[in-house]
Residue frames as a rotation matrix with the C-alpha (Angstrom) as fourth column:
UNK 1
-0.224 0.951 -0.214 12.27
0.954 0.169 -0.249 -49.95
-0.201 -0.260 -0.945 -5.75
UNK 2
-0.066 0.397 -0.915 12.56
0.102 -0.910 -0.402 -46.24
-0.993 -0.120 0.019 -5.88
UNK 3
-0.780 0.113 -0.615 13.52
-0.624 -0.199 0.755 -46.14
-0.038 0.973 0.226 -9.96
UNK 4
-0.834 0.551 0.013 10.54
0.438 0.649 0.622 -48.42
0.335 0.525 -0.783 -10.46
UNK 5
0.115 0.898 -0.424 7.93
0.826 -0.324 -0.461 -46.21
-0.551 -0.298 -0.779 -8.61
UNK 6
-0.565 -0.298 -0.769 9.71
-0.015 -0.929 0.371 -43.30
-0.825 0.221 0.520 -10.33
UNK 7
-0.897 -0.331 0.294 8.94
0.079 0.534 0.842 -45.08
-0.436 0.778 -0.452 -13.38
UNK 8
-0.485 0.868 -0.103 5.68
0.870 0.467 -0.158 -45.56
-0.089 -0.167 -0.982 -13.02
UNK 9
0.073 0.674 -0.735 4.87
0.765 -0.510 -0.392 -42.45
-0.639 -0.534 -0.553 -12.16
UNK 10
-0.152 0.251 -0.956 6.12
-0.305 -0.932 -0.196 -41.01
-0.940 0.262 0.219 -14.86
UNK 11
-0.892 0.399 0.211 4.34
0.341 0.290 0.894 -43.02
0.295 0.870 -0.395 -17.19
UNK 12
-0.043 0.935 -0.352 1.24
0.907 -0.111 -0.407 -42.26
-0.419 -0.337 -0.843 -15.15
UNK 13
-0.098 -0.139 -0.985 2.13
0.173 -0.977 0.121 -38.58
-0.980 -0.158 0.119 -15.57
UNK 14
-0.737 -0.386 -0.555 2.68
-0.435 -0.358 0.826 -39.05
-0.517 0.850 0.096 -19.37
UNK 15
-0.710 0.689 0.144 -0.33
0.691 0.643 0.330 -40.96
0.135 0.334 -0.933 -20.00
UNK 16
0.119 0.674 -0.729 -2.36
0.885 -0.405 -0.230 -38.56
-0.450 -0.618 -0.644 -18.13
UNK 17
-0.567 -0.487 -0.664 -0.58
-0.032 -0.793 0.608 -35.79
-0.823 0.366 0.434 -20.27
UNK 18
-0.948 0.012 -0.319 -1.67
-0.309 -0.291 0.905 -37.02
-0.082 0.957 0.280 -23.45
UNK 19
-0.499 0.864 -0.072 -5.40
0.853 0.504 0.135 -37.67
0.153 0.006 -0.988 -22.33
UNK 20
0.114 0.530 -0.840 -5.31
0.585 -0.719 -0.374 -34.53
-0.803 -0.449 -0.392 -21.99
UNK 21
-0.836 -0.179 -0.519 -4.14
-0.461 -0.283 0.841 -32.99
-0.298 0.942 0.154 -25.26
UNK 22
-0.907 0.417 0.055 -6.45
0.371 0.730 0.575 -35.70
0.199 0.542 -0.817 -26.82
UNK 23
-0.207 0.974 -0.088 -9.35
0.977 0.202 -0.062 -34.20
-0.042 -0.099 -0.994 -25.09
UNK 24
-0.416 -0.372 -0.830 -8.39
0.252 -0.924 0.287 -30.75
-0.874 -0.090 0.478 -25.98
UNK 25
-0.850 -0.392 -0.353 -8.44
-0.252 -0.287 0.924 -31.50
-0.463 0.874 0.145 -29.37
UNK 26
-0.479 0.870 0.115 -12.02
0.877 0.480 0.027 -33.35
-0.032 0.114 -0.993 -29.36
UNK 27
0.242 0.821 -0.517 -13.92
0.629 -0.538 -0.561 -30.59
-0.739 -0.189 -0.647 -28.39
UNK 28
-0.019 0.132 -0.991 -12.27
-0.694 -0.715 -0.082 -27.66
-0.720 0.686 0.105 -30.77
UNK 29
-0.991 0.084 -0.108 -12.59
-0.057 0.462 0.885 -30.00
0.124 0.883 -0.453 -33.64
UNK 30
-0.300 0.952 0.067 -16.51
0.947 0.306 -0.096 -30.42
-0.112 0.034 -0.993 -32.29
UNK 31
-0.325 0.200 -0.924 -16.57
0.241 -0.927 -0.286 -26.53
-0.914 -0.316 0.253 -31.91
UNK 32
-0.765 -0.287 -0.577 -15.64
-0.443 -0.417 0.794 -26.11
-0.468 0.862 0.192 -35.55
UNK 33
-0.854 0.349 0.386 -17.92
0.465 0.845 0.264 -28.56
-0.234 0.405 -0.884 -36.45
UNK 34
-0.019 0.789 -0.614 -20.65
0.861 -0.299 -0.411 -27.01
-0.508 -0.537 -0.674 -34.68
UNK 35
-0.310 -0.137 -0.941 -19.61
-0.310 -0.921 0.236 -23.60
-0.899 0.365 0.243 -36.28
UNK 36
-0.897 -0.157 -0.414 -19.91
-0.290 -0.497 0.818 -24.46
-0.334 0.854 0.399 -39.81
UNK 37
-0.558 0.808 -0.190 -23.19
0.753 0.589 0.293 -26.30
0.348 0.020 -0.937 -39.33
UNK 38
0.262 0.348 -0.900 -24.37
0.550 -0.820 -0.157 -22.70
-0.793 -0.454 -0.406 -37.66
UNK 39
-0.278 -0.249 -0.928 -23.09
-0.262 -0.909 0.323 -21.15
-0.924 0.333 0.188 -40.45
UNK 40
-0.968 -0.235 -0.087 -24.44
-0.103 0.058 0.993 -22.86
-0.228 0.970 -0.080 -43.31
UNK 41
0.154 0.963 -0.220 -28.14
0.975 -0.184 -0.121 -22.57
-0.157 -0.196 -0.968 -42.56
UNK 42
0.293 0.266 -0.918 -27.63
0.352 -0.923 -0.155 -18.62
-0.889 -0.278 -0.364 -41.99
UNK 43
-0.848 -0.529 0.042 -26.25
-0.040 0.144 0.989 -18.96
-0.529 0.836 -0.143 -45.70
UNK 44
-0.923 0.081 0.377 -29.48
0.383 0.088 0.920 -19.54
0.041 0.993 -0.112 -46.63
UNK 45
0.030 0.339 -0.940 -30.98
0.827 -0.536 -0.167 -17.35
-0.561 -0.773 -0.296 -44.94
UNK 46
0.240 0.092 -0.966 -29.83
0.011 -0.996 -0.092 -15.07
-0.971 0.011 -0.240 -46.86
């Protein structure tokens, strides 16, 4: 019973790991996004 809660938990732990990486990486990919869309207007601007 204990190796099977262990288990669990560290799948929980490793699931929860990479939902987090995963949502790390959303946003700076949206950042950049966002950046070169801010920067190609001010391009013509000038």
């Amino acid at each position: 019973e204990k190796a099977e809660a262990r288990q669990n938990a560290v799948r929980k732990y490793q699931e929860e790991e990479l939902r987090k990486l995963q949502n790390r990486h959303k946003p700076r990919t949206a950042n950049k996004a966002s950046a070169q869309e801010v920067q190609q207007p001010n391009l013509f601007n000038f």
